[in-house]
Backbone as JSON Lines, residues from 0, in Angstrom:
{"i":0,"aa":"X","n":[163.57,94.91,48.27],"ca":[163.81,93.87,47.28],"c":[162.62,92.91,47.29]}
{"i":1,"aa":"X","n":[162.51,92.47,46.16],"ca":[161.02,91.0,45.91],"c":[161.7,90.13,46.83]}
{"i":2,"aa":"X","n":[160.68,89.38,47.04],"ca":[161.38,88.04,48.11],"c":[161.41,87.08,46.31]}
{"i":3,"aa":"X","n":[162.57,86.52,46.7],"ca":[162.51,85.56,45.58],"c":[161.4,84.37,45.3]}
{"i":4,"aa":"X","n":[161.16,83.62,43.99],"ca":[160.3,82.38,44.39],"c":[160.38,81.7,45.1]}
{"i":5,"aa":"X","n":[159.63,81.32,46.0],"ca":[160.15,79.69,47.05],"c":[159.19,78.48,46.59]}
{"i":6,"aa":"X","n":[159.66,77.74,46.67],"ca":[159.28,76.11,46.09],"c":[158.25,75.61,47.29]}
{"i":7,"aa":"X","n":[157.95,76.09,47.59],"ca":[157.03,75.84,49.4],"c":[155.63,76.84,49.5]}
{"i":8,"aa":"X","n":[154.59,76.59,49.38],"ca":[153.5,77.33,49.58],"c":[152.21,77.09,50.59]}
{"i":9,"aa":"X","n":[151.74,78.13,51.07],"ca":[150.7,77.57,51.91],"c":[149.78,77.14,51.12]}
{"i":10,"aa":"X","n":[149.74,75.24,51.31],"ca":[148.39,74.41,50.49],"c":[147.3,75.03,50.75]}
{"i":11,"aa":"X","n":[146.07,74.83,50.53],"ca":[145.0,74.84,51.14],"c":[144.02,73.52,49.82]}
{"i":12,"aa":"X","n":[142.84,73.31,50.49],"ca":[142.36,71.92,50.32],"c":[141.52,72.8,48.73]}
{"i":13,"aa":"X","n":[141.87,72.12,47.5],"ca":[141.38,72.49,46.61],"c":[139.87,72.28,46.52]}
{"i":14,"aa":"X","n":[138.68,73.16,45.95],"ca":[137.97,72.91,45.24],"c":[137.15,71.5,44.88]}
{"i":15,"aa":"X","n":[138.32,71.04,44.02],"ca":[137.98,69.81,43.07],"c":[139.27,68.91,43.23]}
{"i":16,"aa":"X","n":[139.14,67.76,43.13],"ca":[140.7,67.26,43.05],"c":[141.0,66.64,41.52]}
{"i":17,"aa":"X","n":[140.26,66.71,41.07],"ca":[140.59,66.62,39.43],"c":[139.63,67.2,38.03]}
{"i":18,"aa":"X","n":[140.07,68.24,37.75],"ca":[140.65,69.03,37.11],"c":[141.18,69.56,38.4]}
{"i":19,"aa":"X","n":[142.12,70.31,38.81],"ca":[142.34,71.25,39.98],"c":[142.39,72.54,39.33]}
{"i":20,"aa":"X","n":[141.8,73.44,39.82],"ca":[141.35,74.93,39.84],"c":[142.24,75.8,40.38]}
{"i":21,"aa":"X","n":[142.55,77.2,40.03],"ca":[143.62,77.87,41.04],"c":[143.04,79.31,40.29]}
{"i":22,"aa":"X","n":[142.81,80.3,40.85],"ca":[141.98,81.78,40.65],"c":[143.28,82.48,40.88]}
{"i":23,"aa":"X","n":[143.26,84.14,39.65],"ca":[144.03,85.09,39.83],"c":[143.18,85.95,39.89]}
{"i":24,"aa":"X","n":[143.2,86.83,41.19],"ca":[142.57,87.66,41.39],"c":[143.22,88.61,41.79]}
{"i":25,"aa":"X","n":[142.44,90.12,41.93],"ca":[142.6,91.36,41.73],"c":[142.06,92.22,41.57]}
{"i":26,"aa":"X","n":[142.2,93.39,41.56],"ca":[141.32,94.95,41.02],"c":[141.52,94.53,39.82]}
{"i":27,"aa":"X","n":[140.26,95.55,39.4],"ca":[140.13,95.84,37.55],"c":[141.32,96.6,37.12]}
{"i":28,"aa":"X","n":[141.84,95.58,36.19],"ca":[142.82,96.03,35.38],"c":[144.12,96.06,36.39]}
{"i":29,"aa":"X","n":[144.71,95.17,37.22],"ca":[145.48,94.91,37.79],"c":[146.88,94.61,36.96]}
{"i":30,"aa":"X","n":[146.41,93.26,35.99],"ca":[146.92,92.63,35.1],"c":[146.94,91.27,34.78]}
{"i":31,"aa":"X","n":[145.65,90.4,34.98],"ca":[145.2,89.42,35.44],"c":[145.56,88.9,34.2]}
{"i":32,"aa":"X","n":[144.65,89.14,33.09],"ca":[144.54,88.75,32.01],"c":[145.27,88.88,31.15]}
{"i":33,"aa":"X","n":[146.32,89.43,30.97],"ca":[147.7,89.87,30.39],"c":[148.29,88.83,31.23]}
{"i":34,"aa":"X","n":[148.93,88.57,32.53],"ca":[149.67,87.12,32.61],"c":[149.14,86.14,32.8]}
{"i":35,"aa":"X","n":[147.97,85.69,32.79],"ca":[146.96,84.38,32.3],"c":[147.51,84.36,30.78]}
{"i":36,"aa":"X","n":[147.1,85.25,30.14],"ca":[147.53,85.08,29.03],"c":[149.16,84.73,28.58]}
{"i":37,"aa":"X","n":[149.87,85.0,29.28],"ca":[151.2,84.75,29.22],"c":[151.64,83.37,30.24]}
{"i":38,"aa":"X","n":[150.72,83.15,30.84],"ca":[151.18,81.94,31.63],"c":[150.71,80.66,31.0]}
{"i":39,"aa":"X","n":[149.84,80.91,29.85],"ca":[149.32,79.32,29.41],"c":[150.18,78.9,28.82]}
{"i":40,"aa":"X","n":[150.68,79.43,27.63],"ca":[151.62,78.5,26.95],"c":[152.77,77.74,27.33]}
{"i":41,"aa":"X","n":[153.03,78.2,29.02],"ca":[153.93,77.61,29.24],"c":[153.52,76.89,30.11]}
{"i":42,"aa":"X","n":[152.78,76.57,30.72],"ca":[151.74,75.34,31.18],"c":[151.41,74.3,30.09]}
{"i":43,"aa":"X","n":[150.76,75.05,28.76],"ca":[150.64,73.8,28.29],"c":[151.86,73.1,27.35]}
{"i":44,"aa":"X","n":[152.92,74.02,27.65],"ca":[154.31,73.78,27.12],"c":[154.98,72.29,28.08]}
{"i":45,"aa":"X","n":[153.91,72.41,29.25],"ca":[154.86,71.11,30.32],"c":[153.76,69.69,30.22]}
{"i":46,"aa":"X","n":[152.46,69.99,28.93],"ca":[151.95,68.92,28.96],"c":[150.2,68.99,29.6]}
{"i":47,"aa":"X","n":[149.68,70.24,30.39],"ca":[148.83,70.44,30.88],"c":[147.72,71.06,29.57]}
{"i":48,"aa":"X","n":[146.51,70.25,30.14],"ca":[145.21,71.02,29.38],"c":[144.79,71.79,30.0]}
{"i":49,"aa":"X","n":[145.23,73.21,29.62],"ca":[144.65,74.01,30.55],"c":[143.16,75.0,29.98]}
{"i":50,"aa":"X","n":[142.11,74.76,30.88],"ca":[141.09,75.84,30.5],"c":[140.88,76.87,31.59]}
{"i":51,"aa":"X","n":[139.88,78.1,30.93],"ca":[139.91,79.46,31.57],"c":[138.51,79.61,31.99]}
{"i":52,"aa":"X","n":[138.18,80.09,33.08],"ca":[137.14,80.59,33.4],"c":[137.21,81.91,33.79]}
{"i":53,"aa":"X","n":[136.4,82.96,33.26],"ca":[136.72,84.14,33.84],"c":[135.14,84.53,33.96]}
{"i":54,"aa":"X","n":[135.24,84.86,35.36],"ca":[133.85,85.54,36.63],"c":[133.9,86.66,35.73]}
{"i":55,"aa":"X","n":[132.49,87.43,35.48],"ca":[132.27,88.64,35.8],"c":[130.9,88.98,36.21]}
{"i":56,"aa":"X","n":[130.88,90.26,37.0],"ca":[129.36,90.98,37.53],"c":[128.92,91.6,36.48]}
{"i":57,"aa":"X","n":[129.02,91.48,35.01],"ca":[128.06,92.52,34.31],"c":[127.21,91.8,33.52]}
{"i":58,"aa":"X","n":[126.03,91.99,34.32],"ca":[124.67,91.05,33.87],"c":[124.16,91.09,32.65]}
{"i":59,"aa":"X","n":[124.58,92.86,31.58],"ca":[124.37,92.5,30.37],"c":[125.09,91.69,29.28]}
{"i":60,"aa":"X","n":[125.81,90.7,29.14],"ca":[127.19,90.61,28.16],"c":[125.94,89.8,26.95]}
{"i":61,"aa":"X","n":[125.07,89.03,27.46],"ca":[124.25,88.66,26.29],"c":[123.93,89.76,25.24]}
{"i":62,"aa":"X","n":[123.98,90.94,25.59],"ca":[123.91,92.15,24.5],"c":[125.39,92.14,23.2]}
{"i":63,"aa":"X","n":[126.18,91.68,23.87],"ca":[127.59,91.08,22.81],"c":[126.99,90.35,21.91]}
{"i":64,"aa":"X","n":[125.53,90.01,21.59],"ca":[126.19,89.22,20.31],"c":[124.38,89.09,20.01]}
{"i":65,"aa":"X","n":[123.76,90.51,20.55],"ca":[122.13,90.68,20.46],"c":[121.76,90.57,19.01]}
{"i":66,"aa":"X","n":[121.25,89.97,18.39],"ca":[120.56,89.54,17.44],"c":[120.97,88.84,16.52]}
{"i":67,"aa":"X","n":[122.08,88.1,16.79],"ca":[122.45,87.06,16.01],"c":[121.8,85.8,16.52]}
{"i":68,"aa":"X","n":[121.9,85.02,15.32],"ca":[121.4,83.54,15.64],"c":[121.48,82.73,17.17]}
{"i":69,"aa":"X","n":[122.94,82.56,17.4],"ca":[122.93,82.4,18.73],"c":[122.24,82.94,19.87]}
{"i":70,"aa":"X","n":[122.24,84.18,19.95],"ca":[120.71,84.99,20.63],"c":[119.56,84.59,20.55]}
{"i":71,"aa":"X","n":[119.18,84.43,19.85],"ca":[118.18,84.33,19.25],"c":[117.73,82.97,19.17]}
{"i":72,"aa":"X","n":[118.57,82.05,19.56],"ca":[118.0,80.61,20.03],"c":[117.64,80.6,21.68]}
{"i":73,"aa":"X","n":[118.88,81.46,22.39],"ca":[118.63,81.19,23.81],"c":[117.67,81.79,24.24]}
{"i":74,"aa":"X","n":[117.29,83.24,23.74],"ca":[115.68,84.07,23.58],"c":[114.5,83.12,23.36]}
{"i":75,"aa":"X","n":[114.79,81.9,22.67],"ca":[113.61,81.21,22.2],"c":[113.39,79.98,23.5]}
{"i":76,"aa":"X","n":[114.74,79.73,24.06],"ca":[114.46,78.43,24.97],"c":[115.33,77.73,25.3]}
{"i":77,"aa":"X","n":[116.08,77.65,24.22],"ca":[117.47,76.71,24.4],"c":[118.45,76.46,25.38]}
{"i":78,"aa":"X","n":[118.58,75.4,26.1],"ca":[119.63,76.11,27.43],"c":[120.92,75.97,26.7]}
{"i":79,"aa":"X","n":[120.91,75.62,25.79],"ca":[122.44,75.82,25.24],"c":[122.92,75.45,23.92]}
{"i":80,"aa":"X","n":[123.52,76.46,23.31],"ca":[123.92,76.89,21.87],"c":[124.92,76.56,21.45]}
{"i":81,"aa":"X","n":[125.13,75.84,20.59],"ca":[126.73,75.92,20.13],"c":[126.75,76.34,18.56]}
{"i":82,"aa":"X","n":[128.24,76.72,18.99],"ca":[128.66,77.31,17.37],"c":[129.62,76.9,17.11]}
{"i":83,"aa":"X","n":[129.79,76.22,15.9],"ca":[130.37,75.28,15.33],"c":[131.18,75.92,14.28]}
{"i":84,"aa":"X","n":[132.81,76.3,14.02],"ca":[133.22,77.09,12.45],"c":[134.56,76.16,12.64]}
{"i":85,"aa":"X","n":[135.34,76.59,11.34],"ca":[136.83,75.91,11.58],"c":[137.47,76.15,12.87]}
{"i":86,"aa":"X","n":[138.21,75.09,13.26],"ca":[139.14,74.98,14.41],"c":[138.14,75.68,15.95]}
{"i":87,"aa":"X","n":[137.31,75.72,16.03],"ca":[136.16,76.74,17.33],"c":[134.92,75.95,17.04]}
{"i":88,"aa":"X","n":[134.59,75.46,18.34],"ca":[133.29,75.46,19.01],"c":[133.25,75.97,20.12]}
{"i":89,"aa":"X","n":[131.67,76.55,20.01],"ca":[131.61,77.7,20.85],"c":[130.5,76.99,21.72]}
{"i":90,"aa":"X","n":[130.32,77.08,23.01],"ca":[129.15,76.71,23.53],"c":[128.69,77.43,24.47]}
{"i":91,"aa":"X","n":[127.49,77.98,24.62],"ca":[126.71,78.63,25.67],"c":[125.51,78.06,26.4]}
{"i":92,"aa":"X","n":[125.75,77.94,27.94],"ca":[124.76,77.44,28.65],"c":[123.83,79.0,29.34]}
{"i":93,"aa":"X","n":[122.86,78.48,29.1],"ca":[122.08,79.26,30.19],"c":[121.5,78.68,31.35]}
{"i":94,"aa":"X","n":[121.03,79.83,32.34],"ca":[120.62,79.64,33.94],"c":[119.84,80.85,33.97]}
{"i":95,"aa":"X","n":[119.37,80.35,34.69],"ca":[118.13,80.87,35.51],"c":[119.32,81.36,36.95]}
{"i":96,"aa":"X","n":[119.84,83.1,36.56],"ca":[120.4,83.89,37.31],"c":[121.63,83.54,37.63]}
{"i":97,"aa":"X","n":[122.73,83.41,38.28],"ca":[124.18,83.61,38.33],"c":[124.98,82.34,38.16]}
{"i":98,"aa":"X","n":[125.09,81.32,37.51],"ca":[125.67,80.03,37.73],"c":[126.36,80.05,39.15]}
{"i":99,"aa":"X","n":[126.63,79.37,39.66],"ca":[128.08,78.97,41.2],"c":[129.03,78.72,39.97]}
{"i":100,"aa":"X","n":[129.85,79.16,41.15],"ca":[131.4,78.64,40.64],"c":[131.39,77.03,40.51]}
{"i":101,"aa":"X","n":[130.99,76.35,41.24],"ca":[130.81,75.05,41.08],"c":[130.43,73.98,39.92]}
{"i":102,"aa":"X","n":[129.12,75.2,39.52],"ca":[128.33,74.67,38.29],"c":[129.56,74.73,36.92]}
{"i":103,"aa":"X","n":[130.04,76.44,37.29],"ca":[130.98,77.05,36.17],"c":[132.07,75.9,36.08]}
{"i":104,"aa":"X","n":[133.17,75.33,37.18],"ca":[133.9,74.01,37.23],"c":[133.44,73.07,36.47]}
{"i":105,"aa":"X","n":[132.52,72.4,36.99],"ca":[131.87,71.43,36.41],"c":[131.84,71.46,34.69]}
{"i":106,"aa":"X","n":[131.36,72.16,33.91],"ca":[131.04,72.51,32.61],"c":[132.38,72.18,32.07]}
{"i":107,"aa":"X","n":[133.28,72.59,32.57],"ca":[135.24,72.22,32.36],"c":[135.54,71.76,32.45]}
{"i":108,"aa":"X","n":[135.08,70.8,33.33],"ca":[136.04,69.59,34.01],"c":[136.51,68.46,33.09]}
{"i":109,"aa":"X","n":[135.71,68.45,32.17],"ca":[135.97,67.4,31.45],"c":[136.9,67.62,30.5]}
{"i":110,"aa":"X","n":[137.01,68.47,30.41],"ca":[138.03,69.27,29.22],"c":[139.54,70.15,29.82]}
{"i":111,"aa":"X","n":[140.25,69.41,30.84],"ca":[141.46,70.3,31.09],"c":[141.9,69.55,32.45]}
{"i":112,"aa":"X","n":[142.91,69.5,32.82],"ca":[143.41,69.16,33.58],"c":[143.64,70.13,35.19]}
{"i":113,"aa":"X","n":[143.89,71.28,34.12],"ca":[143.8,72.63,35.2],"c":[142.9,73.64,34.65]}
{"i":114,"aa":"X","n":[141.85,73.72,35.82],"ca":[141.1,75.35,35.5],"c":[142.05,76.35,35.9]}
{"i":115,"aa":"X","n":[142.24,77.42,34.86],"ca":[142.62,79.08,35.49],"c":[141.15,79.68,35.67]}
{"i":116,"aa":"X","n":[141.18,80.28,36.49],"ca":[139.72,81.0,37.17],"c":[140.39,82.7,37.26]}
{"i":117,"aa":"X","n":[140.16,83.43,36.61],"ca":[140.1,84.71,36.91],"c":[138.89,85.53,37.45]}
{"i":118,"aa":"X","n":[139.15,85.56,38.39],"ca":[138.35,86.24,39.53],"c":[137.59,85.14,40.75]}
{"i":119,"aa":"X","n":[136.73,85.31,41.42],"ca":[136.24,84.87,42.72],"c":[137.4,85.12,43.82]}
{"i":120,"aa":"X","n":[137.14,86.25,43.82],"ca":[138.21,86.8,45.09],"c":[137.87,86.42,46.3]}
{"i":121,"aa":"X","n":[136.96,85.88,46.78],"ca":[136.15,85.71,48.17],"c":[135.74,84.05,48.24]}
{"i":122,"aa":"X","n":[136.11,83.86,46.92],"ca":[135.94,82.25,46.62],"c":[136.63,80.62,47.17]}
{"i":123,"aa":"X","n":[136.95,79.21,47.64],"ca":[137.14,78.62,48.04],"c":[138.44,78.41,47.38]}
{"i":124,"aa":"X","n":[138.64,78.48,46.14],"ca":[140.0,78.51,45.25],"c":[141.13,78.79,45.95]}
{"i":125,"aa":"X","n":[141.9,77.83,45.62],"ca":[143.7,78.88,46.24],"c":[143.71,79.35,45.48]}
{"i":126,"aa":"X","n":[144.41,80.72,45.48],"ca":[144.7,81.76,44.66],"c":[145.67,82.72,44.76]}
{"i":127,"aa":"X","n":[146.06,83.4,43.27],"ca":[147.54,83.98,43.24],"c":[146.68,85.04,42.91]}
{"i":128,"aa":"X","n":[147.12,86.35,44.34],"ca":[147.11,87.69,43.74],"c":[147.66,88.36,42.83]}
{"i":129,"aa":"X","n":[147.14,89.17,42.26],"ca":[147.88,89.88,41.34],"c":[147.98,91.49,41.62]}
{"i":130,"aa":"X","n":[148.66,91.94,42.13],"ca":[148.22,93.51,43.09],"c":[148.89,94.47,42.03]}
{"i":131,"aa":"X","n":[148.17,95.48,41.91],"ca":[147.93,96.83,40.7],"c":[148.84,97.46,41.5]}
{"i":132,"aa":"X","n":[149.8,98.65,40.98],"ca":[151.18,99.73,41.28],"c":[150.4,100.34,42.29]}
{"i":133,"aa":"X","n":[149.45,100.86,42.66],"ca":[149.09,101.61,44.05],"c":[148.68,100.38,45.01]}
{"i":134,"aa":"X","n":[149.11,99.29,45.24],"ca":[148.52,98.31,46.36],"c":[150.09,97.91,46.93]}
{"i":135,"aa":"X","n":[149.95,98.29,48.41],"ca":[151.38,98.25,48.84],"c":[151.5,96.87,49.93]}
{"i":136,"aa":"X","n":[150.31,96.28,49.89],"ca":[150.36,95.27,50.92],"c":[149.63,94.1,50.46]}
{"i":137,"aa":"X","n":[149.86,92.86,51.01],"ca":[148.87,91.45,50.24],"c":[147.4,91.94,51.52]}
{"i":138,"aa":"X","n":[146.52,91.45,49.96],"ca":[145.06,91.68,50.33],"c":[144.68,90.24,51.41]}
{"i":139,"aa":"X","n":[143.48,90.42,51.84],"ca":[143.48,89.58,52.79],"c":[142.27,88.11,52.23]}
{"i":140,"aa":"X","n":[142.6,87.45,51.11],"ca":[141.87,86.9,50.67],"c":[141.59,85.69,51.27]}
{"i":141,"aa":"X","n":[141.04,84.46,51.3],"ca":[141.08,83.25,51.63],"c":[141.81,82.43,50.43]}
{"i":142,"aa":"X","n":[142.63,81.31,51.03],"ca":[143.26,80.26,50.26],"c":[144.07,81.18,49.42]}
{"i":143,"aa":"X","n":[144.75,82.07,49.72],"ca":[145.81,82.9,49.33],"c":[147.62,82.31,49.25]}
{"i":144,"aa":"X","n":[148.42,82.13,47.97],"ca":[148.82,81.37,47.88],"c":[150.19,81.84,47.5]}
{"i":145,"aa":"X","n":[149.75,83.19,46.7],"ca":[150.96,83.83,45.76],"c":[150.92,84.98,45.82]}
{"i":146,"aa":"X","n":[151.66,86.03,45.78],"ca":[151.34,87.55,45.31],"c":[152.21,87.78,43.96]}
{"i":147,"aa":"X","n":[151.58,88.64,42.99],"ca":[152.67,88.9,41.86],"c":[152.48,90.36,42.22]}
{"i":148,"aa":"X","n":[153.32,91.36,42.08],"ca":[153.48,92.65,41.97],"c":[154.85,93.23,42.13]}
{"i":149,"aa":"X","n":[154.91,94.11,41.51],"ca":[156.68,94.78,41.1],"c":[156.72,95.82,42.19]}
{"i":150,"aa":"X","n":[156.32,95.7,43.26],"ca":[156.76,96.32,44.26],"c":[157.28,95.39,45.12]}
{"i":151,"aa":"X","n":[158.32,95.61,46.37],"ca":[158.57,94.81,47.21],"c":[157.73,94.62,48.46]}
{"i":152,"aa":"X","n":[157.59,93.21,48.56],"ca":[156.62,93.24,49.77],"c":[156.8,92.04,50.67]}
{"i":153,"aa":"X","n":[156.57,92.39,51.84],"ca":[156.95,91.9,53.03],"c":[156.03,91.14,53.47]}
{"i":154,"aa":"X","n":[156.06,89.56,52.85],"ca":[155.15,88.25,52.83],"c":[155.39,86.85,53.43]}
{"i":155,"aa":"X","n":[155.46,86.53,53.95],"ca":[155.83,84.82,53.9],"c":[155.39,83.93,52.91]}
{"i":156,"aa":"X","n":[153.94,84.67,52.13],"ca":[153.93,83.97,50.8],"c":[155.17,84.2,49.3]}
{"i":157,"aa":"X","n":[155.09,83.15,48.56],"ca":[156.43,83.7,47.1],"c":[155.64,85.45,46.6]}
{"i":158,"aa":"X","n":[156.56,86.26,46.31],"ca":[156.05,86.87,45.45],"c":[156.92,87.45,44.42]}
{"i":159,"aa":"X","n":[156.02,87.39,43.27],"ca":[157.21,87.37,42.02],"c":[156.68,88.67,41.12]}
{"i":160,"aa":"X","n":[157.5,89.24,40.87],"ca":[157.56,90.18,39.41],"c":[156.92,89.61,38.02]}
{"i":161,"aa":"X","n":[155.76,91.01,37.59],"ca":[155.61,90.4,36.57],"c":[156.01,89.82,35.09]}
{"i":162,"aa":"X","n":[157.11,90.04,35.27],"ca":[158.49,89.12,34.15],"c":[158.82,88.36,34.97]}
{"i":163,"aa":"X","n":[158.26,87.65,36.26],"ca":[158.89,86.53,36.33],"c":[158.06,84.98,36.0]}
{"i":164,"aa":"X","n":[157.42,85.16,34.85],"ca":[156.35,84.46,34.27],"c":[157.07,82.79,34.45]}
{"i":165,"aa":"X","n":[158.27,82.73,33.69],"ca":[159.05,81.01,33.81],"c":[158.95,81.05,35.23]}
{"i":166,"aa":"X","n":[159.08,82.01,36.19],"ca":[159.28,81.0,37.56],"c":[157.94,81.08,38.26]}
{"i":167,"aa":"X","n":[157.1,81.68,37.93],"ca":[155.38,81.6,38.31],"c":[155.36,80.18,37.71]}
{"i":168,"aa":"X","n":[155.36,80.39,36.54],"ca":[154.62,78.75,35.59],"c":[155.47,77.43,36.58]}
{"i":169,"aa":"X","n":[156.64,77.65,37.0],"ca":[157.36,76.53,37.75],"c":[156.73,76.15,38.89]}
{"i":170,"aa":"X","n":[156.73,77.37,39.67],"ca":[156.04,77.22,40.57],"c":[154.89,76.76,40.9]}
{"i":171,"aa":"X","n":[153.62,76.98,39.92],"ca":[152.39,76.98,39.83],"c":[152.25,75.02,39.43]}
{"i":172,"aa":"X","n":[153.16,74.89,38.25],"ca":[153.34,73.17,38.39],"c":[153.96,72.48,39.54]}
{"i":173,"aa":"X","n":[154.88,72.76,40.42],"ca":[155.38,72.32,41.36],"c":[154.01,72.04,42.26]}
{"i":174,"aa":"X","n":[153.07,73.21,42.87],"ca":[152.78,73.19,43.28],"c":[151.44,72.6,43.02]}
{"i":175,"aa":"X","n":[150.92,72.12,42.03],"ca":[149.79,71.56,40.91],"c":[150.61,69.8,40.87]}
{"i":176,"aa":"X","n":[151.72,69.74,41.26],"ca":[152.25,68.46,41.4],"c":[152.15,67.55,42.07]}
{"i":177,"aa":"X","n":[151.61,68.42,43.67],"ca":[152.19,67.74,45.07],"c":[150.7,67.25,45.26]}
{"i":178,"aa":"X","n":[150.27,66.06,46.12],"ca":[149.39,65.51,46.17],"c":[148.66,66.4,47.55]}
């Protein structure tokens, strides 16, 4: 059987103390981004600005959008582009090689109350695993906080099913509550 939610989690010393940050991490295609996606609205259903950061290692993604204008400014010099249409602005910074997570925070902070961070598995973040149908045990991450997976598993951390999205989002404010 799942261990049910518990209202009690191991803290660990956040990041930032305002915006506060919290990472779902996992293997590719676990289901990270499918309940990020299902967990905002009900975050910002309790009043929270929530923004997303999502890590990745694939150094080409500037090829997404190769020869459009926006390209084509940061090709020229620009450290940063914005795109401006109804209801969307878009903004892109550049660096000179991998931003930190720190830098990546920062750029947000001003804009949300809570970062979601998908990915930095090895990162300072507390963080809620998200473990894929062949992972039978919690991974051994740092500042490890939550497990979600529809198998039963034998944790002292909460771990919840992925339909149990209302009592993740409860939890995740409870615990986004406590000083």
């Amino acid at each position: 059987m799942i261990s049910p939610p518990e209202t009690r989690a191991l803290k660990s010393d956040p990041l930032i103390a305002s915006p506060r940050a919290i990472a779902f991490v996992g293997f590719a295609n676990s289901g990270k981004t499918e309940l990020i996606c299902r967990l905002l609205p009900l975050l910002t259903s309790r009043g929270l600005r929530v923004a997303v950061l999502k890590h990745s290692h694939h150094p080409d993604l500037d090829r997404l959008d190769q020869g459009k204008d926006t390209w084509r400014y940061r090709r020229a010099g620009a450290q940063a582009v914005a795109l401006a249409a109804p209801g969307l602005v878009q903004v892109t910074r550049s660096f000179p090689g991998e931003p930190s997570l720190q830098q990546a925070l920062d750029i947000l902070a001003g804009q949300a109350d809570l970062i979601v961070v998908e990915g930095y598995k090895t990162g300072p973040l507390p963080k809620v695993a998200v473990l894929g149908p062949e992972e039978r045990q919690a991974p051994d991450y740092p500042n490890l906080l939550a497990l979600v997976s529809d198998k039963a598993m034998d944790s002292p951390l909460p771990v919840f099913q992925r339909d149990q999205v209302d009592e993740l989002a409860a939890w995740l404010y409870d615990y986004l509550s406590r000083d």
